[in-house]
NUDODREN-164553 format. One record per residue (C-alpha): residue number from 1; x, y, z. Coordinates in Angstrom, 1 decimal, decimal comma, m for minus. Layout:
N
+--------+--------+--------+--------+
! tortor !      u !      v !      w !
+--------+--------+--------+--------+
!    NUM !      X !      Y !      Z !
...
+--------+--------+--------+--------+
//
This chain:
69
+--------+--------+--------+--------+
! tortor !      u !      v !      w !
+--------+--------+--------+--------+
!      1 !   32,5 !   m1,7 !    6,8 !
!      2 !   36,0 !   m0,3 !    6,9 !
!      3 !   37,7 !   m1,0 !    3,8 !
!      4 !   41,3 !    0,9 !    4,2 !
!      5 !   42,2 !    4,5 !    3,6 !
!      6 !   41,1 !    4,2 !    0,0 !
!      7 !   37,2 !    6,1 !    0,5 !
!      8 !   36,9 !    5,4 !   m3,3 !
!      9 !   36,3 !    2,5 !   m3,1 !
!     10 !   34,3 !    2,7 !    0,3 !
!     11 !   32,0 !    5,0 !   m1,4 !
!     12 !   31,4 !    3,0 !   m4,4 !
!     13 !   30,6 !   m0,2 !   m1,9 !
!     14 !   28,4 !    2,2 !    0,0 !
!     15 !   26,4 !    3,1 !   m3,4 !
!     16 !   26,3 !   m0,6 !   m4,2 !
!     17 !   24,7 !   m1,5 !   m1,0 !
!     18 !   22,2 !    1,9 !   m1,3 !
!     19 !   21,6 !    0,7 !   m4,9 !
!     20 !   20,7 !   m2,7 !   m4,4 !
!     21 !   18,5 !   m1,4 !   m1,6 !
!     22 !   16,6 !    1,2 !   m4,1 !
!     23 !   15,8 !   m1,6 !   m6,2 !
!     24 !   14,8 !   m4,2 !   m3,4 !
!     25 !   12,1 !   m1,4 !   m2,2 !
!     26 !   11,1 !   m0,3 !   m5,6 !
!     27 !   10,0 !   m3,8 !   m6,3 !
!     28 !    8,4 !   m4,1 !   m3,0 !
!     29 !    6,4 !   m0,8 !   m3,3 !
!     30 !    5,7 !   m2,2 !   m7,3 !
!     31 !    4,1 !   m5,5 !   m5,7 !
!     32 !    2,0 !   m3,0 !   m3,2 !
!     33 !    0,8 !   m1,0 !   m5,8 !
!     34 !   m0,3 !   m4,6 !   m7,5 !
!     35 !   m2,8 !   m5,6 !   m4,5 !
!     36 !   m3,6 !   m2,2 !   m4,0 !
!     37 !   m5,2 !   m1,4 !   m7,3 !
!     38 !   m6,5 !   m5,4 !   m7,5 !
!     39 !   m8,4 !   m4,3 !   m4,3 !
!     40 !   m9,7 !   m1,2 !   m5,7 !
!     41 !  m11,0 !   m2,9 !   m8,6 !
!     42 !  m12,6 !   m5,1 !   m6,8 !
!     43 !  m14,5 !   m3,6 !   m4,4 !
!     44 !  m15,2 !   m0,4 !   m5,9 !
!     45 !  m16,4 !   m1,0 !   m9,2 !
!     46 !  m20,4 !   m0,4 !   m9,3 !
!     47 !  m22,0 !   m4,1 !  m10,8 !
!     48 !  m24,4 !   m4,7 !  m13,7 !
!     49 !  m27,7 !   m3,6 !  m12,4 !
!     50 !  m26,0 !    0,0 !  m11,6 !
!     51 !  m26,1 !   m0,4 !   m7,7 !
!     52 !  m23,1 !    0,7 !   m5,5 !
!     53 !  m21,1 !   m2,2 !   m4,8 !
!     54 !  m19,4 !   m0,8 !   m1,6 !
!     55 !  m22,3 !   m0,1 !    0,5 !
!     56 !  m22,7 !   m1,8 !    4,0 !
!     57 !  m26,3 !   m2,9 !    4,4 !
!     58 !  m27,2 !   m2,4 !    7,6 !
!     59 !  m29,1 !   m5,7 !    9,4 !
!     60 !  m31,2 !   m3,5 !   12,4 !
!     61 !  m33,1 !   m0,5 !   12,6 !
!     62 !  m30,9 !    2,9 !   13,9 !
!     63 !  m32,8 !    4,9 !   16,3 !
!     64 !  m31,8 !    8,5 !   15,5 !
!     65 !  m34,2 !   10,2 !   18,3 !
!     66 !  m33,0 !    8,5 !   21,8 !
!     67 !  m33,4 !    8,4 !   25,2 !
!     68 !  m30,9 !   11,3 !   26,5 !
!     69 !  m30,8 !    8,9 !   29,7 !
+--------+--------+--------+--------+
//
């Protein structure tokens, strides 16, 4: 990006380009904060019959106490 011997003007086109880049990632990181707190809100808030909504239920039985073999 060589503009001449004028580095006015190269810096302003360099602040431009940093500019438009700022607000590119500020709307990406706006859209991220979107899902992330849609997410949050849906899998952490506790349901009507005031059980915990995140926990894993478990299908088998754990054996705490195992063979050491």
């Amino acid at each position: 990006m060589d503009i001449g011997i004028n580095w006015h003007l190269r810096f302003r086109e360099e602040i431009k380009y940093l500019k438009e880049e700022l607000e590119l990632s500020e709307l990406q990181l706006a859209i991220a904060e979107r899902k992330l707190k849609k997410y949050e809100n849906n899998n952490t808030r506790s349901t009507r019959n005031r059980k915990n909504n995140n926990v894993v239920k478990l299908s088998g039985r754990i054996y705490t106490k195992r063979d050491p073999t």
